[in-house]
C-alpha positions as CSV (number, residue, x, y, z in Angstrom):
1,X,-9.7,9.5,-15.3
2,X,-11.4,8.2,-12.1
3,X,-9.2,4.6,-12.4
4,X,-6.1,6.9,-13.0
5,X,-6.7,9.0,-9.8
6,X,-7.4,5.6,-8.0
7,X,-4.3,3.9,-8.9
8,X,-2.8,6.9,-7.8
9,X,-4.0,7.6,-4.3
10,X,-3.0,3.3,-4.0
11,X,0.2,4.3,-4.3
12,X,0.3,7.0,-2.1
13,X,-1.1,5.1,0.4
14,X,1.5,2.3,0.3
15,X,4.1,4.7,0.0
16,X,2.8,6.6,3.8
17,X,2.0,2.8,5.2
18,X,5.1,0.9,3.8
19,X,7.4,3.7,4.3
20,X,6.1,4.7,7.8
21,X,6.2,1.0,8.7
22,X,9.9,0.9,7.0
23,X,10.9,4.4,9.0
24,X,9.9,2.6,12.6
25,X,11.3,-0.7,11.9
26,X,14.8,1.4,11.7
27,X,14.4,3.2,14.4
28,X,13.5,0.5,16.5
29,X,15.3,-2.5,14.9
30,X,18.5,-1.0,13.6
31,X,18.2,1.4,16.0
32,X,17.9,4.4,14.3
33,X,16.0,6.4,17.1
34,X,13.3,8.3,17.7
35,X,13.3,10.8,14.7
36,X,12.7,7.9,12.6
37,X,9.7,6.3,14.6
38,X,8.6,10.0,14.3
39,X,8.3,9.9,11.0
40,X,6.9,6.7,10.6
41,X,4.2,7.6,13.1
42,X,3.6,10.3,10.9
43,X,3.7,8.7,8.0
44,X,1.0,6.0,8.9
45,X,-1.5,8.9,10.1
46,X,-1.0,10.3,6.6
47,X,-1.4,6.9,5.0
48,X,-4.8,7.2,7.2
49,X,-6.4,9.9,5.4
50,X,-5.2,8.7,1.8
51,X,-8.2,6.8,1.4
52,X,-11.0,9.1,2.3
53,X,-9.7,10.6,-1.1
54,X,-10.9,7.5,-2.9
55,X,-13.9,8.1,-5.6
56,X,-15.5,4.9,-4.1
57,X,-17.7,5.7,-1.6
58,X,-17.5,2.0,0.3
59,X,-14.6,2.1,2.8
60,X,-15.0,-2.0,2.5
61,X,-14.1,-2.1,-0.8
62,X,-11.5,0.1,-0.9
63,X,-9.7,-1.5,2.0
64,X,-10.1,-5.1,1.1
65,X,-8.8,-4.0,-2.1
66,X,-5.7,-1.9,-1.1
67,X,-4.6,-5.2,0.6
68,X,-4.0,-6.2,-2.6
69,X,-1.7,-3.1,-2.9
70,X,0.0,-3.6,0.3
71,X,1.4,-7.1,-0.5
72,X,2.5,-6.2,-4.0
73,X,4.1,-2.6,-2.6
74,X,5.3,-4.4,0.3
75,X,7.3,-6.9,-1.9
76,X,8.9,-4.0,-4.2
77,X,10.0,-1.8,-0.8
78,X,11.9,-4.8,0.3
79,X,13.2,-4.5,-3.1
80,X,14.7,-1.6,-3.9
81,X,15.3,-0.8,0.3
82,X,16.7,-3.4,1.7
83,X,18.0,-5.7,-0.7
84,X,14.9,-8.7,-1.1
85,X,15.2,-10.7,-4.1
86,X,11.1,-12.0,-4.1
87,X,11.2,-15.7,-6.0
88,X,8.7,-16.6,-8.6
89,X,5.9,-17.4,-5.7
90,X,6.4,-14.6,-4.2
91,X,6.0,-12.4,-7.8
92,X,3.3,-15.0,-8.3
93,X,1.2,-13.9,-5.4
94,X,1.5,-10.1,-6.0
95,X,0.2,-10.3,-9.5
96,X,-2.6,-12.3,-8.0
97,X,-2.9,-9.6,-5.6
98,X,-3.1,-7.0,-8.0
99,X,-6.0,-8.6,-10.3
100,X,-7.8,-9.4,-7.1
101,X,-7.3,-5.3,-6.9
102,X,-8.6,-5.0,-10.9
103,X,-11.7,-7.1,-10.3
104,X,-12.9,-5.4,-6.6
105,X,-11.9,-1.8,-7.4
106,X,-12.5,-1.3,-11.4
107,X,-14.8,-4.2,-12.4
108,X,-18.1,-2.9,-14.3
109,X,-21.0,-2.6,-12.0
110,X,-24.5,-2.2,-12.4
111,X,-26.5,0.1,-10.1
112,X,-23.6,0.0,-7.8
C-alpha cells in the first residue's frame, strides 16, 4: 500500500510541476497572460508540498528520485499537450528514468 500511495503522490507532483510549468510557458510564450502564469505559480507551490506527503522520510531520496518522474512525465505532457512525437531514445531514456525511480524509491533495504 505504501508503493501504491508513492507512485501516487509522483504523479501528483508532475502533474502541479509539469502543468504549472506548461500554464506559464502559455502565458508567457504564446501569450496567454497573466491568469495563466497565475496558475502556474500556483501550481508549482502546490507541486511544493506534494512531497512532504511522501512515506520516505529522506527528502534526498525522494527528490533525486522524482527526477526520474519529471523526465518521463515531462515527455508524456508534450505528448498528449502539445503534439511531441518522443523517438525511441527519447522513450529509451524515460524507462531508464523510471527504473532508476524503482531501484532509489522501492528497492529492499535493510535497517534503512
Amino acid at each position: 500500500m505504501l508503493v501504491a500511495r508513492s507512485v501516487l503522490l509522483f504523479v501528483l507532483a508532475a502533474v502541479a510541476e509539469i502543468g504549472g510549468a506548461w500554464l506559464i510557458w502559455q502565458g508567457f510564450r504564446e501569450g496567454r497572460g497573466w491568469l495563466w502564469i497565475a496558475g502556474g505559480v500556483l501550481a508549482l507551490g502546490g507541486y511544493g508540498f506534494v512531497a512532504a506527503f511522501q512515506p520516505d522520510p529522506h527528502f534526498g531520496r525522494i527528490l533525486a528520485a522524482y527526477g526520474g518522474v519529471f523526465v518521463a512525465g515531462s515527455l508524456a505532457w508534450g505528448m498528449a499537450l502539445d503534439g511531441f512525437r518522443p523517438d525511441r531514445w527519447d522513450l529509451a531514456g524515460a524507462v531508464l528514468c523510471l527504473l532508476g525511480v524503482a531501484v532509489i524509491m522501492y528497492a529492499p533495504r535493510t535497517g534503512a
